[in-house]
C-alpha positions as CSV (number, residue, x, y, z in Angstrom):
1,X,0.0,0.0,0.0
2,X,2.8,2.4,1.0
3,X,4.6,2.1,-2.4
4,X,1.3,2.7,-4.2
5,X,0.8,6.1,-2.3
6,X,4.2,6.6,-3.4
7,X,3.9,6.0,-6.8
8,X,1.0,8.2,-7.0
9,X,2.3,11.2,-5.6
10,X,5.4,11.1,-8.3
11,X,2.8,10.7,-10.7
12,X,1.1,14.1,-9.5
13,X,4.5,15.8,-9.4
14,X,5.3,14.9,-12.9
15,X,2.0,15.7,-14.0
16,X,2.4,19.4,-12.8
17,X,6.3,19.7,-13.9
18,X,4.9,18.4,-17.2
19,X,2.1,21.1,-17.5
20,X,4.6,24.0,-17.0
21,X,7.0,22.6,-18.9
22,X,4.7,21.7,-21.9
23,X,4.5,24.5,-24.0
24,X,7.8,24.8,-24.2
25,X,8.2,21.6,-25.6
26,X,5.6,21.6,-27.9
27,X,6.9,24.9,-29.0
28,X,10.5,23.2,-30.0
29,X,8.5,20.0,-31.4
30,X,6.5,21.9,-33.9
31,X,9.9,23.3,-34.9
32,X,11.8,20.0,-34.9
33,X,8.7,18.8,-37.2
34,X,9.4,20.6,-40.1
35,X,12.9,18.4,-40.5
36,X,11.9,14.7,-42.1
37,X,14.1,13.2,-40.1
38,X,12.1,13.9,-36.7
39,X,10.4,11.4,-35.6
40,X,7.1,12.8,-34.4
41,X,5.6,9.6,-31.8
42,X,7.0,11.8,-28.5
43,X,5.0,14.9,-30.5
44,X,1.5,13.0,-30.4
45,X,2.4,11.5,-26.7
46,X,2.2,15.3,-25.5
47,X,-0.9,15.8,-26.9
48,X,-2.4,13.2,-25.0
49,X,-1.2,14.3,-22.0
């Protein structure tokens, strides 16, 4: 039980460093995007974050 409640609060903490840290990324994505050789799978993970 104790590592569940553990898992869960790094969870939440990621979740919030993620949504500050977001639009930065998607900002540098959308630029990386327009070179072929990008690979864009990490760009459609964001969105469904």
């Amino acid at each position: 039980m104790i590592k569940i409640s553990i898992v869960k609060i790094i969870k939440k903490e990621l979740k919030s460093q993620i949504a500050e840290i977001a639009p930065f990324l998607c900002a540098n994505i959308e630029k990386k995007i327009e070179s072929p050789k990008f690979i864009s799978k990490p760009y459609f993970l964001l969105k469904c974050i």
